[in-house]
C-alpha positions in Angstrom: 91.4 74.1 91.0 93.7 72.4 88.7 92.4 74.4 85.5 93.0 77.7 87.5 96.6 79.5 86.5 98.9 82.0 87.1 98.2 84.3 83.7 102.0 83.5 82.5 101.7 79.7 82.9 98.6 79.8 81.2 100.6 81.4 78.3 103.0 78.7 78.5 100.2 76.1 78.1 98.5 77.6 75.5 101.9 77.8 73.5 102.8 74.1 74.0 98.9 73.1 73.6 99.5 74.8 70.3 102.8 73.5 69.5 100.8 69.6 70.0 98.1 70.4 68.0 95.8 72.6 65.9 93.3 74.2 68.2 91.0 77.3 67.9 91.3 79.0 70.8 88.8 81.0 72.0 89.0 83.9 74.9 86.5 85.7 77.5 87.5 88.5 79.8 85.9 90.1 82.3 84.9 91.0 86.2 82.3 88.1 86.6 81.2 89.2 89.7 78.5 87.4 90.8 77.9 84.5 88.2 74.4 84.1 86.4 72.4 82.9 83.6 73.7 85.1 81.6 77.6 84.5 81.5 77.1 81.2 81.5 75.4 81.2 78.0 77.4 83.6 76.9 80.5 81.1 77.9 79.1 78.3 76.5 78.2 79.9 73.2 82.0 81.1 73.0 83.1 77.5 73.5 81.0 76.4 70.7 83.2 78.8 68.4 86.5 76.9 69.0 88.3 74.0 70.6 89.4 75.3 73.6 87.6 78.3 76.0 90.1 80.1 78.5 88.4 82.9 80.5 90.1 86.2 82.4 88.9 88.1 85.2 89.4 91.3 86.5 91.5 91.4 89.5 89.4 93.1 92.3 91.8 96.3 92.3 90.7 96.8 89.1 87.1 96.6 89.6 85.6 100.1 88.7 82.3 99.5 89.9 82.1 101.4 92.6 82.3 101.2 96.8 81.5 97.3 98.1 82.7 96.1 94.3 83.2 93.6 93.5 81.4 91.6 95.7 83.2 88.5 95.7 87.5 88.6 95.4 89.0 87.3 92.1 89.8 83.6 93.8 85.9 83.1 94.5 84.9 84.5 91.1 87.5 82.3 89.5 86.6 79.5 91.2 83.0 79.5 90.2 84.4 80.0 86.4 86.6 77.3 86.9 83.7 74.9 87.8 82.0 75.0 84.7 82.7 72.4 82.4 82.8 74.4 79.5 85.4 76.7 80.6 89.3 75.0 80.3 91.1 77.2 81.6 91.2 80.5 84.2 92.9 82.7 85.3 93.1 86.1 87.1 94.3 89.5 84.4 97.3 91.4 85.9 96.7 94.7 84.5 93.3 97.0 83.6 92.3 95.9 80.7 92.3 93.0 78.8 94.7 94.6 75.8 98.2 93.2 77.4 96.3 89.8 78.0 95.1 89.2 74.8 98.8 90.5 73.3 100.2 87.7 75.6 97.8 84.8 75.1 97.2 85.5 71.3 93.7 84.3 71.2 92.0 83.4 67.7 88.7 84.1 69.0 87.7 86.9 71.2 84.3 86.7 72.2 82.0 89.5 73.9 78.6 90.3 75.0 75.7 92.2 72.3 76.6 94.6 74.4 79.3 95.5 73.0 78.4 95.2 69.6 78.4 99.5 69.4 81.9 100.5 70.4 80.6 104.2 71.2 78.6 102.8 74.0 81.4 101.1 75.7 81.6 103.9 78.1 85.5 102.4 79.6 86.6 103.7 75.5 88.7 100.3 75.8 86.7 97.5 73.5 88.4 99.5 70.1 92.1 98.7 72.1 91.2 95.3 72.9 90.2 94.4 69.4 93.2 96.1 67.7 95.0 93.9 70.2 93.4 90.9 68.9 94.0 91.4 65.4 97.7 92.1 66.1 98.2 88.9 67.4 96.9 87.4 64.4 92.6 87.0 65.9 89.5 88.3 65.3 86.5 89.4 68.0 82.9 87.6 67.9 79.7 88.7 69.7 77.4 86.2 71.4 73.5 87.1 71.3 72.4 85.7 74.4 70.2 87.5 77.1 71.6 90.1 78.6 72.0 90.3 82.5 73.8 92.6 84.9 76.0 91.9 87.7 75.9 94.9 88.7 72.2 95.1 88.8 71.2 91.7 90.3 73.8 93.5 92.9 72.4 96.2 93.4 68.9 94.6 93.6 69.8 91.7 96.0 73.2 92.5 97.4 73.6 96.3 97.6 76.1 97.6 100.7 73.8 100.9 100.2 70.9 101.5 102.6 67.2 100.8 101.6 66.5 104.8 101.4 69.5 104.8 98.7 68.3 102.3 96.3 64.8 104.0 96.2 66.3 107.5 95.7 68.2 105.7 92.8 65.2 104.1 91.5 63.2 107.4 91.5 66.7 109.3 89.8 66.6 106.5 87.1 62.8 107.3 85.8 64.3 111.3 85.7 67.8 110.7 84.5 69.6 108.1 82.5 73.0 107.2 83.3 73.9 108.6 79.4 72.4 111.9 80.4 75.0 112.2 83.6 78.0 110.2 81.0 77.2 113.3 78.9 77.9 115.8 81.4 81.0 113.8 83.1 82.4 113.8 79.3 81.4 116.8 78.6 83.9 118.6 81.1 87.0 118.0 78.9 85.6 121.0 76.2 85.6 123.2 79.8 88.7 125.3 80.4 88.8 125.8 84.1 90.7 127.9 86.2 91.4 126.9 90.0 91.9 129.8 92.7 92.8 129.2 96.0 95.5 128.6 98.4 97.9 125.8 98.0 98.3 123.7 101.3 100.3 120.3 102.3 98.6 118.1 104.2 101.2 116.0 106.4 100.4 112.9 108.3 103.0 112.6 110.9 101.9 108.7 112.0 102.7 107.5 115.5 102.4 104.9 118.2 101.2 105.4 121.3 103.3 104.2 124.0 102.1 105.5 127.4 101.8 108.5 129.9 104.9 110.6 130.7 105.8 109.6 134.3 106.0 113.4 135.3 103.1 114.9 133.8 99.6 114.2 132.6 100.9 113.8 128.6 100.6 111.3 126.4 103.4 109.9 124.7 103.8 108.7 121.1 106.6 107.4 118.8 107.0 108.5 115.7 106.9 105.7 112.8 106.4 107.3 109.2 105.8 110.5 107.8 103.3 111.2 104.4 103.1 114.2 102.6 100.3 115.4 99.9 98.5 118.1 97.4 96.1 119.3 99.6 94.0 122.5 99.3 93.7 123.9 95.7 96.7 121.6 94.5 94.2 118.7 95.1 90.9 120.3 93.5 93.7 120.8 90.4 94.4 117.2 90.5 90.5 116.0 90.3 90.0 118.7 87.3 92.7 117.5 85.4 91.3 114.0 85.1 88.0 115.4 83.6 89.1 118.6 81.9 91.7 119.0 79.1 92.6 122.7 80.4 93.2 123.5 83.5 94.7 126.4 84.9 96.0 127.2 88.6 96.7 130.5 90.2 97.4 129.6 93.7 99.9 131.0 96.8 103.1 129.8 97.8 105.3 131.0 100.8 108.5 132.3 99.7 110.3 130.9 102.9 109.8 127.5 103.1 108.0 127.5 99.7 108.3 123.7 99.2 107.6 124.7 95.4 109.5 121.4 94.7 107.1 119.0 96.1 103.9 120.9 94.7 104.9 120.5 91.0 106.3 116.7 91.5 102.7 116.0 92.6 101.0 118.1 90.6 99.0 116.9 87.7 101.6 117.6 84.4 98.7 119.1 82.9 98.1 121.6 84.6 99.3 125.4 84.1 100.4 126.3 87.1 100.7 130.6 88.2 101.8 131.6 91.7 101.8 134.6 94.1 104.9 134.2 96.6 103.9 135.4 99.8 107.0 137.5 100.5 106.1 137.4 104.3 105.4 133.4 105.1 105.9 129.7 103.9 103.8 127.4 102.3 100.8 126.4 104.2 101.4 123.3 105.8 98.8 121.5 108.1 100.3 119.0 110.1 98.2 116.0 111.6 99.4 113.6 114.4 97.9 110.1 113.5 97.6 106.8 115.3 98.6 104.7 113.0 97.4 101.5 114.2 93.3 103.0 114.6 94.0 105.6 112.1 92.9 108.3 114.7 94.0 111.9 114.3 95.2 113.2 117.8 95.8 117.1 117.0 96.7 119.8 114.2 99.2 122.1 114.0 99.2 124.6 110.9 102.4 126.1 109.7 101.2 129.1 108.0 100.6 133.2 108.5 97.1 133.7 107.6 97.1 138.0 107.9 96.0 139.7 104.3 98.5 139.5 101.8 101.1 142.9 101.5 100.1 145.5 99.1 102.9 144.2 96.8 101.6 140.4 96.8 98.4 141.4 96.4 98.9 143.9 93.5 100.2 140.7 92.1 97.6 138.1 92.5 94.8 141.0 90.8 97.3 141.4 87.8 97.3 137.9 87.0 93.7 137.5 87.8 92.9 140.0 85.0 94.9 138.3 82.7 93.8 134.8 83.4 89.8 135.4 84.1 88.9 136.1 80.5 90.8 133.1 78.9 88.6 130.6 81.1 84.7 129.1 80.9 85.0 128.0 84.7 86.2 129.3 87.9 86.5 127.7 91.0 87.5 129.6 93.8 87.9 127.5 97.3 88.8 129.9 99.6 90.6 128.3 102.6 90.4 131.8 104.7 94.1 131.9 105.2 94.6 135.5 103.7 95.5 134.3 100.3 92.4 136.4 98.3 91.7 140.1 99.6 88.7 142.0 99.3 90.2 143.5 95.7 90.4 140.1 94.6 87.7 138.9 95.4 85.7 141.3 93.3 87.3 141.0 90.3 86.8 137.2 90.7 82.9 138.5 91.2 82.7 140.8 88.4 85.1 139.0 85.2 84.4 135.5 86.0 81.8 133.9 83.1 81.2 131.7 85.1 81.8 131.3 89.2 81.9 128.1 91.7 82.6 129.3 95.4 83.5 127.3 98.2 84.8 129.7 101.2 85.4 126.7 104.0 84.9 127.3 107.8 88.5 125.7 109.2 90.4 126.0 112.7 91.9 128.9 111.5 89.5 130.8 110.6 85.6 130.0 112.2 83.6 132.7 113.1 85.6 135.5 110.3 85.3 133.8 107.0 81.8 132.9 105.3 80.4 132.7 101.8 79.1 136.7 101.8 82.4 137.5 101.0 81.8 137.1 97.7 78.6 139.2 96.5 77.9 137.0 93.2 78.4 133.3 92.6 76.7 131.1 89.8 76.9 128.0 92.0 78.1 127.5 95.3 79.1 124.8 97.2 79.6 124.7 101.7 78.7 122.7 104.9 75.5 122.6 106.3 77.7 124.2 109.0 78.7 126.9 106.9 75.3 127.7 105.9 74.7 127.9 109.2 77.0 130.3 110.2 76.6 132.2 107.0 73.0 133.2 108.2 73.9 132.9 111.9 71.3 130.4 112.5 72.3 126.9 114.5 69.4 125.5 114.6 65.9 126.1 112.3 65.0 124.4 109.1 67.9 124.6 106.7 65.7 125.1 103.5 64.4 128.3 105.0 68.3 129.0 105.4 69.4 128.0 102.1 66.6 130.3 100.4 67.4 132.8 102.2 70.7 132.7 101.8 70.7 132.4 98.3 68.4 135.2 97.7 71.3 137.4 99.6 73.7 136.1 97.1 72.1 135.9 93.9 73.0 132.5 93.9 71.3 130.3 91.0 72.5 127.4 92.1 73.7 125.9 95.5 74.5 122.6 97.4 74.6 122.3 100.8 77.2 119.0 101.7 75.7 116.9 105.0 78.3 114.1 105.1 76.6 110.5 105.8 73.3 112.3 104.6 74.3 113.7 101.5 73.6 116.7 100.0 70.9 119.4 99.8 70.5 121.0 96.3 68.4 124.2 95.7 67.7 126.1 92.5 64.8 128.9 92.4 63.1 127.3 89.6 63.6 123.8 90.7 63.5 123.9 94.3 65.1 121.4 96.5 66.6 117.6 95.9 68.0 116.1 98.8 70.3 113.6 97.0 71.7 110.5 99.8 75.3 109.8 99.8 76.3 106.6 98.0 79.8 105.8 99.9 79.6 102.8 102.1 83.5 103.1 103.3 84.9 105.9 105.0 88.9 106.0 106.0 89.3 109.5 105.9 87.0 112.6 105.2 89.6 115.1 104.5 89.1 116.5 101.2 85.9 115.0 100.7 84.5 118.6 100.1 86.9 119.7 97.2 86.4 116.2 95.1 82.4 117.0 95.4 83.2 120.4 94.3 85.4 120.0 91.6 82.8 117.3 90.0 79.4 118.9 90.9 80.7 122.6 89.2 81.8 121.2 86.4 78.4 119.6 85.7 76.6 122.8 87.1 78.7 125.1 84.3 76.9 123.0 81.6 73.6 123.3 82.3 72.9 119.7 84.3 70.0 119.8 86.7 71.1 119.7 90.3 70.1 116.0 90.7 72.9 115.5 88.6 75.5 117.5 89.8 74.6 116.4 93.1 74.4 112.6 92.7 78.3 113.0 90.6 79.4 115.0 93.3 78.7 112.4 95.8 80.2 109.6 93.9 83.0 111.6 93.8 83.2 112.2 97.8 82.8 108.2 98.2 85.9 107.9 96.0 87.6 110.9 97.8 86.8 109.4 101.2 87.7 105.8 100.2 91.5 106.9 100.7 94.1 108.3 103.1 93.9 112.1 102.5 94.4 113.2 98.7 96.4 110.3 97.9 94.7 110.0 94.3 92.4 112.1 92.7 89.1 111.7 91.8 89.8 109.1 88.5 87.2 109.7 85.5 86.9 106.1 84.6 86.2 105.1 88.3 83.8 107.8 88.6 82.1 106.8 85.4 82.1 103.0 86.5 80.4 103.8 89.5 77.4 106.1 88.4 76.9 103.4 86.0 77.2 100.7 88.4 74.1 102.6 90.8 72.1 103.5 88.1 72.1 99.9 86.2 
């Protein structure tokens, strides 16, 4: 449509529109994903203000609402904008926020929803930036006092990618919980000062092409086409923390041959205080996958690592700085890959000095069958596979509750989620009981890692108190962000994870 444009023609407009004549001009912004009632008299109050109404949207990259959002992709959504005769011009944003827009177009009128009225509820922190903006460029910001409606709720409601059982679970959480109660407890991880203990591994995605059978022998063949490397293992649980806490700490194993020390702190978060134990005997862990590129299917595994018990010298080491570091910190997480990275003299000092102690110890190829969760004799919350669980109490089949209680009882464990993939989690406490919580991701590329993001976001709520439904419901937001992208490409991000809970619980 002609009234659609590029967001630096629009400027260009707007400059020689001003340069003709005096007009007011007034300014919108937003994701206007699915259109209702309620935008449009919110728009057509804001043209009412001034001479001329431009409107931004969101660009769908940049649409924090969680997976299946938005709905429609910025062309449709300004399209529909577009049509409405109040509205003169549109066009799509080309960064976050609306703070760079409104410091290029120089509104004199910036209009938002009631909603908005209370800065401190404006959970994105952004609406103070935007209106500084504003007034920079010589404007001022207005509130419009129509009826309130939400996108994201009509969406849920009518358009939801999540399953029927979902939205009733959700429904039944929102008569518990608000989505302020879980905001508190997602915000209130920054005051938390969390140390991460585990062993550091790269993930590498060799990518290939298949291109047929070896004439000689029943192989298959592949070319190879790209290589990726990432922060995998404790380097990506570090990652996640750091976008929630505002100290975190890292004591984690490196080999000295091959330690690849390099890459680790390039794509570590800057944030984080790193300590490491050089394994005097091995290199860096490195699992290697083989990838079809074009179906994204794995095709084998090798791991580059030595997995035997650390030397008396390392491991003298890694309980020194253990020592040191335990006292200083209000949370430890300890995932405990199984690769011989924490002894049994570790481990109980992690047990014993720890205030307070998250344990995942993660059944792998290297290690299935030798490493379970009864390593450690004390955890406050714990986190593992229904198929850990069930090799933990030996049990494949039988009712996992009665295994969970069980379990727990072994461990002294107060608190304790049990991760199922597509269904979700399991959630047990003593006092109160069990919550099966559903997962709430609706697009799955790659699973790897899936397991730390839940853990690093479901222990940091446990650590302050949050019921399990909580912890459990931000943990799995978390997985559907984790499992959203290649490997640990990006961390867990706060705002996204904020966007989202609000988004299913509107």
């Amino acid at each position: 449509m002609s009234n659609v444009l590029p967001l630096q023609q629009l400027a260009q407009v707007l400059a020689d529109r001003r340069a003709q004549q005096s007009l007011k001009i007034v300014h919108c912004h937003g994701v206007f994903d699915l259109l209702h009632i309620g935008h449009i008299r919110h728009l057509e109050r804001a043209r009412q203000l001034g001479d001329l109404l431009v409107v931004t949207l969101t660009p769908d990259h940049f649409v924090n609402k969680g997976p299946g959002r938005p709905a429609f992709p910025a062309d449709m959504r300004a399209e529909a904008l577009a049509a409405l005769a109040f509205v003169d011009y549109v066009a799509i944003n080309e960064w976050p926020t609306a703070v760079e827009t409104l410091e290029l177009l120089a509104p004199d009128l910036y209009v938002k929803g009631s909603e908005y009225r209370q800065e401190a509820l404006d959970v994105t922190g952004k609406i103070g930036d935007e209106i500084a903006a504003v007034r920079r460029g010589g404007g001022d910001i207005a509130f419009t006092d129509e009826v309130v409606f939400s996108s994201s709720h009509l969406i849920q409601k009518h358009l939801s990618p999540l399953p029927p059982e979902v939205r009733e679970y959700l429904d039944a959480f929102r008569e518990q919980h608000s989505f302020q109660e879980v905001h508190q407890y997602i915000q209130g991880a920054q005051k938390l000062k969390v140390l991460v203990v585990g062993e550091a591994i790269i993930d590498e995605y060799q990518y290939c092409e298949a291109i047929g059978k070896s004439s000689k022998e029943p192989t298959l063949v592949a070319r190879r086409t790209q290589l990726e490397r990432f922060a995998g293992g404790v380097l990506a649980v570090a990652n996640h923390l750091a976008e929630f806490s505002n100290s975190v700490s890292l004591l984690t194993m490196l080999g000295k041959t091959n330690s690849m020390q390099d890459f680790v702190e390039e794509n570590l978060h800057p944030s984080v205080d790193a300590h490491y134990v050089y394994r005097q005997d091995g290199p860096t862990i490195v699992k290697r996958r083989y990838v079809e590129r074009y179906f994204f299917q794995k095709l084998f595994e090798m791991y580059d690592l030595n997995d035997v018990e650390l030397s008396d010298e390392d491991n003298r080491d890694l309980c020194l700085k253990l020592e040191k570091l335990l006292p200083e910190h209000d949370l430890v997480i300890v995932v405990d890959y199984g690769h011989g990275f924490l002894s049994k003299e570790s481990i109980q000092i992690l047990c014993e000095k720890s205030k307070f102690l998250a344990v995942n110890a993660q059944c792998n190829a290297g290690n299935q069958g030798y490493h379970t969760i009864s390593h450690y004799a004390r955890a406050d919350f714990v986190a593992t596979t229904e198929k850990e669980m069930r090799l933990e109490a030996r049990r494949r089949g039988g009712d996992l509750r009665e295994i969970v209680k069980e379990v727990a009882t072994r461990l002294k464990c107060g608190k304790l989620c049990v991760t199922r993939g597509s269904n979700g989690c399991l959630t047990y406490d003593p006092d109160q009981g069990f919550v099966e919580v559903p997962a709430v991701a609706d697009r799955v590329v790659d699973r790897v890692g899936a397991g730390d993001a839940f853990l690093s976001v479901a222990a940091c709520c446990v650590a302050q108190g949050a019921p399990l439904a909580i912890a459990g419901l931000a943990g799995n937001a978390a997985g559907a962000q984790a499992v959203a992208t290649v490997c640990n490409q990006e961390p867990v991000r706060k705002m996204a994870l904020i966007r989202h809970l609000q988004t299913l619980l509107k």
